[in-house]
C-alpha positions in Angstrom: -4.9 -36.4 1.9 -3.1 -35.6 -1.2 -4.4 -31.9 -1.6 -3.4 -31.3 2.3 -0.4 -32.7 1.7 0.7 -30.6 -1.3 -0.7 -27.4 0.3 1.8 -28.4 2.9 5.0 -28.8 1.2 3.6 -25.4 -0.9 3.5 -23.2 2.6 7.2 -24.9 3.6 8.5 -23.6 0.3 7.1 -20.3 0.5 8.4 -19.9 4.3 12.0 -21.1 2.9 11.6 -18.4 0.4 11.6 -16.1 2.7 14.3 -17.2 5.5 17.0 -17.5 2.1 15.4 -14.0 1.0 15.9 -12.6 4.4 19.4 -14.4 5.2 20.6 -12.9 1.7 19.4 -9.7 3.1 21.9 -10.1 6.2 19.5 -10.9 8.4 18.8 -13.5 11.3 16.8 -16.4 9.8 15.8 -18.0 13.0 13.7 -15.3 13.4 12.8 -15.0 9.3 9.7 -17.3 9.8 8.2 -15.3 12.4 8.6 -11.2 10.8 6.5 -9.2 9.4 6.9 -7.0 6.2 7.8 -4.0 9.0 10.0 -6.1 11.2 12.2 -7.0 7.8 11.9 -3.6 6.6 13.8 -3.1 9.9 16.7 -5.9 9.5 17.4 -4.7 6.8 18.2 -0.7 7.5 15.1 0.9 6.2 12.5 0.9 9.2 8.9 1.8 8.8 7.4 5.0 9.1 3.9 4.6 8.2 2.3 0.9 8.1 -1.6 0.9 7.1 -3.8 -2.6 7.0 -7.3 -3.5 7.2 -6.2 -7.4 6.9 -3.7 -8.2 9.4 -0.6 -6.8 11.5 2.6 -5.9 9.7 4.6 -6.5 12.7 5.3 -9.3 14.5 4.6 -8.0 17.9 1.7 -5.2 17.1 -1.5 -5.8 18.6 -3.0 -2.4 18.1 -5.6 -0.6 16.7 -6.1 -1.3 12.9 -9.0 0.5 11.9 -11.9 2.6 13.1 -15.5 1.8 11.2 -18.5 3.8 11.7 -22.4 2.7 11.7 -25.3 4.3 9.8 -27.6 3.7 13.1 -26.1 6.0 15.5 -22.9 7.4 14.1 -21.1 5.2 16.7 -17.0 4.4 16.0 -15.2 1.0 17.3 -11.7 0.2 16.4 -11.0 -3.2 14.7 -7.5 -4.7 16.0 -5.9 -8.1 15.0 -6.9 -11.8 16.5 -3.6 -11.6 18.3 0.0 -10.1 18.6 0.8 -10.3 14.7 -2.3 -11.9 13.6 -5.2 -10.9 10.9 -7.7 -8.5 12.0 -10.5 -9.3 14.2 -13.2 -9.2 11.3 -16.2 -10.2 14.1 -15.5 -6.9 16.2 -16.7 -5.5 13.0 -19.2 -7.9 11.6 -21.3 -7.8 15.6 -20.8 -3.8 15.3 -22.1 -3.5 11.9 -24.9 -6.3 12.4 -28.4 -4.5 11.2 -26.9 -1.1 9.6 -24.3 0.0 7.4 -21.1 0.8 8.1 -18.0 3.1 6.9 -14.2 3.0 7.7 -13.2 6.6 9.2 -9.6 5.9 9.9 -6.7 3.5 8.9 -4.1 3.5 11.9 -0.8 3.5 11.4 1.2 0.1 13.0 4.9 2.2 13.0 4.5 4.3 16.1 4.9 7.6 14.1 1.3 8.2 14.4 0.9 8.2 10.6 -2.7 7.6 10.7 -4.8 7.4 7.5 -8.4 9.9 7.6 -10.4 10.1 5.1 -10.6 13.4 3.1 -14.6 14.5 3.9 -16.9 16.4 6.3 -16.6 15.5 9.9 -12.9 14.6 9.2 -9.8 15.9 10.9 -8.3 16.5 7.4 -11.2 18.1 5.7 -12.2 17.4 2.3 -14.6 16.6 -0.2 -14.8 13.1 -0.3 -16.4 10.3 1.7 -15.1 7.2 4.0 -15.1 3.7 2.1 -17.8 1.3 2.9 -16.7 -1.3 5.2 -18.5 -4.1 4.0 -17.9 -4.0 0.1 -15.5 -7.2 -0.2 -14.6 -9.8 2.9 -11.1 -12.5 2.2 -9.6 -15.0 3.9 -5.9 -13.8 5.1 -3.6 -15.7 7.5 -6.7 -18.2 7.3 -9.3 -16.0 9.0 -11.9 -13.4 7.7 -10.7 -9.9 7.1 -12.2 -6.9 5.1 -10.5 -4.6 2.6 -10.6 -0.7 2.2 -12.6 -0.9 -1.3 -12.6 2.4 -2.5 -14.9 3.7 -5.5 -14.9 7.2 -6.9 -15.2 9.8 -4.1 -13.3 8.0 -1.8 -9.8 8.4 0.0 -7.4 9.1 2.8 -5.1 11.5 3.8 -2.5 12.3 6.3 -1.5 16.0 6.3 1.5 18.0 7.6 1.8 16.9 10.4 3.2 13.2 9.2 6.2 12.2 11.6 9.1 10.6 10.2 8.1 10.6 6.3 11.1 11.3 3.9 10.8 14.9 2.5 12.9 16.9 0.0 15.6 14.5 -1.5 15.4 11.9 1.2 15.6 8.3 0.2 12.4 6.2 0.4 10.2 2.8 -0.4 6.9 1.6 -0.1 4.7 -1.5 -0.7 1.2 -1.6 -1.6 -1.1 -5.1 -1.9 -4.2 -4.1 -4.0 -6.4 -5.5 -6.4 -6.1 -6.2 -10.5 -9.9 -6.5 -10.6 -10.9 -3.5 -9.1 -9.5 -0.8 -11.1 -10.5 2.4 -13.4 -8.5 5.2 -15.4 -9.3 7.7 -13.4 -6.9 9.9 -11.5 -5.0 9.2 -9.4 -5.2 5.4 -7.2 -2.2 6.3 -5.4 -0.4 5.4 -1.9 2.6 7.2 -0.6 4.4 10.6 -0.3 2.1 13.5 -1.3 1.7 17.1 -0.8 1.0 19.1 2.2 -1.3 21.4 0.7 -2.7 19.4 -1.8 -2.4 20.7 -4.6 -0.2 20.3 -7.8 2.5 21.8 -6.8 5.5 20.5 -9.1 7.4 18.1 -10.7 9.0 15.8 -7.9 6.3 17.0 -5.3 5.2 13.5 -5.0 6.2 10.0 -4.8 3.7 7.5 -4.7 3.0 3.9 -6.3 -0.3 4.2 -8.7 -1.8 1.5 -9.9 -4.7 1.7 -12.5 -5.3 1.8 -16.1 -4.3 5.3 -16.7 -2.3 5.8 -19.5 -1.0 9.5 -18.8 1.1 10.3 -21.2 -0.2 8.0 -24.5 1.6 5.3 -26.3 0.6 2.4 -23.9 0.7 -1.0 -24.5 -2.5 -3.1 -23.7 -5.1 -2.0 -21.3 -3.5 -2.3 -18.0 -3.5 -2.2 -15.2 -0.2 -1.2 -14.6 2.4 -0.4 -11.6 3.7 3.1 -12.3 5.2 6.2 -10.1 3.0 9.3 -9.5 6.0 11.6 -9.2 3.5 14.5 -9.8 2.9 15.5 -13.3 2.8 12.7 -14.8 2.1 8.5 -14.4 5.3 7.3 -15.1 6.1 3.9 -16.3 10.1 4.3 -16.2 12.6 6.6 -16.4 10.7 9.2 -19.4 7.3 10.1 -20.8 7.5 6.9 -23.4 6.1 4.0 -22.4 8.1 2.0 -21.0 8.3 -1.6 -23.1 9.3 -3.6 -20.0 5.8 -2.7 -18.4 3.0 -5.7 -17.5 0.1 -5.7 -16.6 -1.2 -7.4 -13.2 -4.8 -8.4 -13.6 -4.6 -11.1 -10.5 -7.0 -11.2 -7.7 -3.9 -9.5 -5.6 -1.7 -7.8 -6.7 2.1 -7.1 -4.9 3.9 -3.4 -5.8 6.5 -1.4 -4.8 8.6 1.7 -5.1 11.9 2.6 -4.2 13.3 6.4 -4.7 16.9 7.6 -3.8 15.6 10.9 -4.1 18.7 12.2 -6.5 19.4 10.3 -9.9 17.6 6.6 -9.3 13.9 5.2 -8.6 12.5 1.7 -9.2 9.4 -0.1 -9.6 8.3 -3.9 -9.0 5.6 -5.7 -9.4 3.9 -9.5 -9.0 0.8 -11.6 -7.9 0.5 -11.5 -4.0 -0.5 -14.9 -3.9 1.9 -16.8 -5.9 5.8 -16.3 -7.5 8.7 -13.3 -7.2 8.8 -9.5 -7.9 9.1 -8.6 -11.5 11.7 -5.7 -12.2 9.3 -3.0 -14.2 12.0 -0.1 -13.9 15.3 0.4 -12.6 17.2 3.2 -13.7 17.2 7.3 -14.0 14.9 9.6 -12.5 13.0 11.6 -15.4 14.3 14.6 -16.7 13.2 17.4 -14.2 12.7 15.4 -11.2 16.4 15.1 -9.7 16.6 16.2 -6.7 12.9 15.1 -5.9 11.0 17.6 -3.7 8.7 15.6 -1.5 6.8 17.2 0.6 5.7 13.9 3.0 2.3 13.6 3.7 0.6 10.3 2.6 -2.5 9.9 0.7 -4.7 6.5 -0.3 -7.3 6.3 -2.9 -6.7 10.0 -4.8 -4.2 12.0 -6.3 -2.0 14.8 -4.7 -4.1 17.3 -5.4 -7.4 16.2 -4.1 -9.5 16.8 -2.2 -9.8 19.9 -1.4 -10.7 21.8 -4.3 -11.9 18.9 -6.8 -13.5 15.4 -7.7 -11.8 12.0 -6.5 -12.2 9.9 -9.9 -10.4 6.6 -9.0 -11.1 3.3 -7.6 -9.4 0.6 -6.5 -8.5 -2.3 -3.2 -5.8 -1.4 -0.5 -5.4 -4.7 1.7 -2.0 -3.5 3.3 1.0 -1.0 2.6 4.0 0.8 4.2 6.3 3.2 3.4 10.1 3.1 4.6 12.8 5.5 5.3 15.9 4.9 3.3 16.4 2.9 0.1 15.0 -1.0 0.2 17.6 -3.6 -1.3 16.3 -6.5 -3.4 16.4 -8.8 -0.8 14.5 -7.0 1.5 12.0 -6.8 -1.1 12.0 -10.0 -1.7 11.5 -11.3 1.4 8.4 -9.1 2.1 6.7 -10.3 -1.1 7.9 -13.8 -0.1 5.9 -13.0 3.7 2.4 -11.6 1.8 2.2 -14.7 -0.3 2.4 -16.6 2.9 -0.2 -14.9 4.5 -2.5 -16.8 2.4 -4.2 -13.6 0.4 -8.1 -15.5 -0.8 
């Protein structure tokens, strides 16, 4: 009785958490208890305009399609959506589909309403590609108290959305993003990314992309420790701050789940956070200058998930890493608001 007890009065202090982080943000916190990372996003001025999960809703009110799995057997698709209005996915849609074969996930859809869906980069693919959906089955957890699945993705796996994105900041404008991913599921190689990437991909400058990576690439030398680390794929470089030097206020995140995020104004400032998704507040990485070179930024806004910008159509995929949930946001995130989403995922329970 104890142990129920104390795991009580630790959910009431985590769901306080968030209605003072969302009343700081200027926000109603009657209804605090009850949002979603997208529906603070909202309050607070910078909506959503791409929202990917294979765990759970990131609205309050969404009861749509999550994502789309495929089976070895007959090539068959079914679309995994949540339990309920705002809930964790339906992991049994998926676990009676998959039952006696092997199964893939083909699509992560996006929750905003822009259409922002996530495909991965292969043959058979709208997108094209070279490389190959993500097994569906590679790592089950407990979110919101039920069973979900991740998107584990190895080498030779990612997503894309092209062109065509709706709503996703390009050129100068301002932008954030979350991701929740794993510190034990990690490599070196380029690039585990999620965010704003080029249309064409390829390498096409400095500023072309801003995305959160998170790995144990040290891209321009001088790192301290082994990672992994939170840092900005700005195209061109990893960087962990405002230059090419390391950046001494860096940490590593080697936690089961791991909580980041990135905020670009697009003209002189970008920041990075990060923290354990289960437990505790966002650590300030960097909060400063854009580097040398990359002011104005020059985003070109389509989204990628598991590679580097320019993959894959002319080369290998070499990273590997977890994506449980992420969205990006038009417009600059304050503190608050970022607080009170990371305040939300470490209610959800991540196990």
């Amino acid at each position: 009785m104890g142990r129920v007890l104390a795991r009580a009065r630790r959910w009431a202090m985590v769901v306080t958490a968030a209605v003072v982080a969302v009343a700081a943000a200027g926000m109603p916190a009657a209804s605090a208890a009850t949002s979603l990372p997208c529906d603070l996003y909202a309050a607070g001025g910078t909506p959503c305009v791409a929202a990917h999960s294979t765990t759970r809703a990131l609205y309050a009110s969404y009861n749509g399609r999550l994502y789309q799995v495929r089976r070895a057997r007959d090539n068959a698709t079914v679309d995994v959506k949540p339990i309920r209005a705002g809930g964790a996915a339906a992991a049994a849609t998926q676990d009676t589909f998959c039952s006696g074969t092997s199964c893939v996930v083909t699509v992560v859809y996006d929750q905003s309403g822009h259409g922002n869906d996530l495909w991965y980069q292969g043959s058979g693919s709208p997108v094209g590609g070279r490389d190959t959906p993500a097994g569906a089955t590679r790592e089950s957890l407990t979110v919101n108290g039920a069973k979900a699945y991740s998107l584990y993705i190895n080498p030779g796996n990612s997503y894309w959305r092209n062109g065509s994105s709706s709503g996703v900041p390009k050129g100068s404008a301002p932008e954030g993003m979350y991701l929740v991913t794993s510190g034990t599921h990690v490599n070196g190689g380029c690039c585990f990314d999620y965010g704003n990437s080029e249309t064409d991909r390829r390498a096409d400058g400095a500023g072309a992309m801003d995305a959160i990576y998170f790995g144990t690439s040290c891209w321009f030398g001088r790192c301290t420790g082994t990672g992994p680390w939170v840092q900005a794929d700005l195209e061109y470089g990893l960087y962990p701050g405002g230059s090419s030097s390391w950046n001494p206020n860096q940490r590593a995140f080697n936690s089961k789940f791991v909580t980041a995020t990135l905020k670009n104004n697009g003209t002189s400032r970008f920041a990075m956070k990060g923290s354990n998704a289960q437990s505790g507040s966002l650590y300030t990485l960097y909060d400063g200058s854009l580097p040398p070179g990359y002011s104005p930024m020059k985003k070109q806004g389509a989204i990628i998930l598991g590679s580097g910008g320019d993959c894959c159509a002319t080369n290998t995929n070499q990273s590997q890493g977890t994506f449980y949930e992420g969205a990006m946001v038009s417009g600059y995130p304050s503190d608050a608001v970022e607080n009170a989403v990371q305040a939300n995922i470490v209610a959800a329970g991540y196990r």
